[in-house]
C-alpha positions as CSV (number, residue, x, y, z in Angstrom):
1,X,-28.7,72.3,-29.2
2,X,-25.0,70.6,-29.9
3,X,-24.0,69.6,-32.7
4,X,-24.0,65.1,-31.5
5,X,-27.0,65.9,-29.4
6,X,-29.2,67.4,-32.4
7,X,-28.1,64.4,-34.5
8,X,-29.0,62.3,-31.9
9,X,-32.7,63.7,-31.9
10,X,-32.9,63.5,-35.6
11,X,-31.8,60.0,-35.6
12,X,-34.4,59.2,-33.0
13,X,-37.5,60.9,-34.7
14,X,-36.6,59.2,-38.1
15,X,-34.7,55.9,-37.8
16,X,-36.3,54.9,-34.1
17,X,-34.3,54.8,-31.8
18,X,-33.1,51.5,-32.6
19,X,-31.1,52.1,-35.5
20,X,-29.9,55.2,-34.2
21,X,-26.2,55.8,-35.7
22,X,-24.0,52.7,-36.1
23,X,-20.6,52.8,-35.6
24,X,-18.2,52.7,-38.4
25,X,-14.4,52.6,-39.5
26,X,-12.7,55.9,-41.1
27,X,-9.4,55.1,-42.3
28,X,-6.5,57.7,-41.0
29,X,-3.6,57.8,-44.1
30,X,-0.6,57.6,-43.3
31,X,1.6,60.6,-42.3
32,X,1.4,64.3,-41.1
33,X,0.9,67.1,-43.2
34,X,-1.3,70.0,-43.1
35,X,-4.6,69.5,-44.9
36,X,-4.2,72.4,-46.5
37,X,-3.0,75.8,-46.7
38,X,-4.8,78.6,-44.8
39,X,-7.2,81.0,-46.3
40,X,-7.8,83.1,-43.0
41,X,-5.5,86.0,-42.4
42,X,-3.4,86.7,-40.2
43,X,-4.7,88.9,-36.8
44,X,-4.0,92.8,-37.6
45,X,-1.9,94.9,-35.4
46,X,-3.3,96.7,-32.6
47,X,-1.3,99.5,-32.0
48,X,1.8,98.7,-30.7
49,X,1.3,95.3,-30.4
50,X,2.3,93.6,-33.7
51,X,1.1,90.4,-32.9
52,X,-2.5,90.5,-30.7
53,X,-3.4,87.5,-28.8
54,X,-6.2,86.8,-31.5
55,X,-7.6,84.4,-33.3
56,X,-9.3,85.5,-37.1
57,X,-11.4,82.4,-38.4
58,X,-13.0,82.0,-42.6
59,X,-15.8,79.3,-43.2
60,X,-16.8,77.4,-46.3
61,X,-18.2,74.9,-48.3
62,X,-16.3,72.0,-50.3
63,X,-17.7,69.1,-52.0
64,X,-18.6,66.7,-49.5
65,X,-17.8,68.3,-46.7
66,X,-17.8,72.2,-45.1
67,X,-14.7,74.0,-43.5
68,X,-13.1,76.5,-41.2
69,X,-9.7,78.0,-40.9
70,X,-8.4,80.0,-38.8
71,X,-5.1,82.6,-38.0
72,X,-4.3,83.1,-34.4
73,X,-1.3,84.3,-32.6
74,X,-0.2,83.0,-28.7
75,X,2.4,85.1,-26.6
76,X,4.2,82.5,-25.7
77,X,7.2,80.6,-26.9
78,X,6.5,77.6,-29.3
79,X,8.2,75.4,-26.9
80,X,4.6,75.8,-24.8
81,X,2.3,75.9,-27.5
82,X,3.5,72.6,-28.4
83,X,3.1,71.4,-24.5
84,X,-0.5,72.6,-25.1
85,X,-1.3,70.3,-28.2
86,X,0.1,67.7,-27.0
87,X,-2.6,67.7,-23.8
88,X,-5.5,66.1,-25.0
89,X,-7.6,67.9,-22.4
90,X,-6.6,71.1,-24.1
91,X,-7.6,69.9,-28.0
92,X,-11.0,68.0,-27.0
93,X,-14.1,69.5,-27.6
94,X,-15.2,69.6,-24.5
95,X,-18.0,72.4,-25.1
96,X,-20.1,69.2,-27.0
97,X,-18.3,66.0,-25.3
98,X,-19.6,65.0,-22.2
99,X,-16.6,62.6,-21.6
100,X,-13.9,61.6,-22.5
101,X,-10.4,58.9,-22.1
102,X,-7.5,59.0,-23.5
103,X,-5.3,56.8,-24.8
104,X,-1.6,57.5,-25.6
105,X,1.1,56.8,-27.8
106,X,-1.6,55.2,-29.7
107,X,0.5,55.5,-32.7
108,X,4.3,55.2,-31.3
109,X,5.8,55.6,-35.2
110,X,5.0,59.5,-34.9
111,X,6.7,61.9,-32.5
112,X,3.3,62.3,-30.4
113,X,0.1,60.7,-30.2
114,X,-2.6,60.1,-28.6
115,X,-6.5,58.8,-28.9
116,X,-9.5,59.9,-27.5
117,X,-12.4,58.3,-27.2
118,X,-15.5,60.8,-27.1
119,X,-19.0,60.2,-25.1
120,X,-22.0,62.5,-25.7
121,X,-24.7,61.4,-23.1
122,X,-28.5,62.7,-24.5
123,X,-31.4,61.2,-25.8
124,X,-29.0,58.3,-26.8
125,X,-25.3,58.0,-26.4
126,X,-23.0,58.9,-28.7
127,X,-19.0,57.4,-29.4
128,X,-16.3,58.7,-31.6
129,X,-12.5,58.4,-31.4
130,X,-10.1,61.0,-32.3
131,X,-6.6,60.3,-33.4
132,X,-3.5,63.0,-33.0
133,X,-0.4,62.6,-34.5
134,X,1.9,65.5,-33.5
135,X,5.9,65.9,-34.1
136,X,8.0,68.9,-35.7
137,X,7.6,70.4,-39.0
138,X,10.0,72.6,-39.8
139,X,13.7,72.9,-38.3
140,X,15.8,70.3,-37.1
141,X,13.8,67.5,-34.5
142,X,15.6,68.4,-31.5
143,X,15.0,72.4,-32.7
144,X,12.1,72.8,-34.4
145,X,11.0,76.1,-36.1
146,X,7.5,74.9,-36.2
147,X,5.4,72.0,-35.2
148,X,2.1,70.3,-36.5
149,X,-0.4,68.4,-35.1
150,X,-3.1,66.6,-37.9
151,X,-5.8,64.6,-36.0
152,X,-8.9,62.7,-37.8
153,X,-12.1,60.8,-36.5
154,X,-11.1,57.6,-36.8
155,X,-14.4,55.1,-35.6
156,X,-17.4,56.2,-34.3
157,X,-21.2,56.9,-35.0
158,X,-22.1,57.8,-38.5
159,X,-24.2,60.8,-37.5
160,X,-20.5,62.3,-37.5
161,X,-19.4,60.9,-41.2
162,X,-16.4,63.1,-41.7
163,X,-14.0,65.2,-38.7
164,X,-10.3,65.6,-39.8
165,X,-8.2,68.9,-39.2
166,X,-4.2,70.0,-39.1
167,X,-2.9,72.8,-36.6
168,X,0.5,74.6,-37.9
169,X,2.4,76.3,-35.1
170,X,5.0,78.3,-36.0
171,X,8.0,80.7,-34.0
172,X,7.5,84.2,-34.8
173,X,9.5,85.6,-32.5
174,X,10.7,84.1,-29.3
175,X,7.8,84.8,-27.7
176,X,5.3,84.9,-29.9
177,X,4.0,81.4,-31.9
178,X,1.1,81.7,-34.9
179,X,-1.5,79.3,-35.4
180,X,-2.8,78.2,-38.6
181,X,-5.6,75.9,-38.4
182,X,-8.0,73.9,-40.7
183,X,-10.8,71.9,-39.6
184,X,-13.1,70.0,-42.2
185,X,-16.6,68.1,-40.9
186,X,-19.4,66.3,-42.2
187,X,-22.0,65.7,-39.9
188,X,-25.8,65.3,-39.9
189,X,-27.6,68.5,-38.3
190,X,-23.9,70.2,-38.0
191,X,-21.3,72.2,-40.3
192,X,-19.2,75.4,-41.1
193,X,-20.3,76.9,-37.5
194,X,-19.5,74.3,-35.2
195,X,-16.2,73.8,-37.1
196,X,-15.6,77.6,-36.4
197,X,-16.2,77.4,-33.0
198,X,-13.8,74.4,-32.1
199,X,-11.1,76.4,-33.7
200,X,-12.1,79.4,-31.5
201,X,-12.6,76.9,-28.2
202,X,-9.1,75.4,-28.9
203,X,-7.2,79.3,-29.2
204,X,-8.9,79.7,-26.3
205,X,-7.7,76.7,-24.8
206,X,-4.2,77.0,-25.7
207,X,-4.0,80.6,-24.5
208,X,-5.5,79.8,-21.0
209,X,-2.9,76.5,-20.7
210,X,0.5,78.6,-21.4
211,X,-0.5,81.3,-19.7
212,X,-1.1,79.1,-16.7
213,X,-4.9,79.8,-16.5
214,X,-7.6,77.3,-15.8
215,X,-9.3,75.9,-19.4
216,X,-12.8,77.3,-20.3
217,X,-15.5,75.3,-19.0
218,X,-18.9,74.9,-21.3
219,X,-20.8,72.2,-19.3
């Protein structure tokens, strides 16, 4: 059962259904940096190939909240890597969400952004809004080395307390870009896994959109 839809049934059997989650407020600081460095390695070589198409992900605990990183490298050009973040469809979780719009330039001081708002349709329904803020991170603005995108739950039900993350992508070559990824969550009936898997979903999303494939489809 998903992560939002096992909250939901939690909620329902021990609040009634209704007081079932109420919204609330999470306040997004200002800026964009990652939240941290990454523990997970980087993907070993296969062979020849230096840098696999892979994605190596590490899972923990932290007070107050539980976390997953992850290494990954795309062969493609970061020029196209970035085009993928900055596609909302692409970064959603669409494996749990059931819909979704989006708003963007929701924050017009940063480079890029954009909001989502989330619906997860079960017992009850479910709303949260994500916020990304995306621009370069290393290198010049027009020429960036590397970019970043941080993004943060920013209102929504309570069942889903704390969601925040940062995605580093980086030139290794020209056409090759490296992924470093953090994702922290605190959510009734959820944790470490279900962080792990959106960072897996999203590689896997990111590779399908620059190599001009369709995205995975969960629903």
């Amino acid at each position: 059962m998903h992560i939002w839809r096992r909250a939901a049934v939690v909620a329902s059997l021990s609040l009634g259904l209704a007081a079932c989650g109420g919204d609330e407020v999470t306040a997004f600081s200002a800026g964009i940096e990652p939240l941290e460095p990454v523990q997970a390695p980087a993907p070993a070589a296969r062979g020849d190939v230096r840098y696999p198409e892979a994605i190596v992900t590490v899972t923990g605990l932290a007070q107050g909240y539980e976390w997953a990183h992850g290494y990954a490298y795309v062969q493609a050009p970061l020029v196209r890597v970035y085009e993928a973040l900055r596609d909302p469809e692409v970064t959603t979780d669409r494996r749990r969400v059931t819909e979704f719009t989006v708003t963007l330039n929701s924050e017009p001081e940063y480079p890029y952004s954009y909001r989502v708002r989330n619906v997860v349709r079960d017992i009850v329904t479910l709303q949260f809004d994500m916020d990304w803020r995306l621009g370069p991170y290393e290198g010049t603005p027009e020429s960036p080395t590397a970019v970043i995108g941080v993004y943060q739950k920013t209102w929504g039900s309570s069942f889903l307390s704390l969601l925040r993350g940062s995605v580093v992508a980086r030139a290794v070559s020209p056409e090759v870009t490296s992924l470093e990824m953090v994702r922290h969550i605190r959510a009734t009936a959820a944790g470490r896994n279900d962080a792990e898997q959106y960072l897996e979903d999203c590689f896997a999303s990111i590779v399908a959109r620059v190599h001009g494939r369709p995205l995975p489809r969960y629903n």
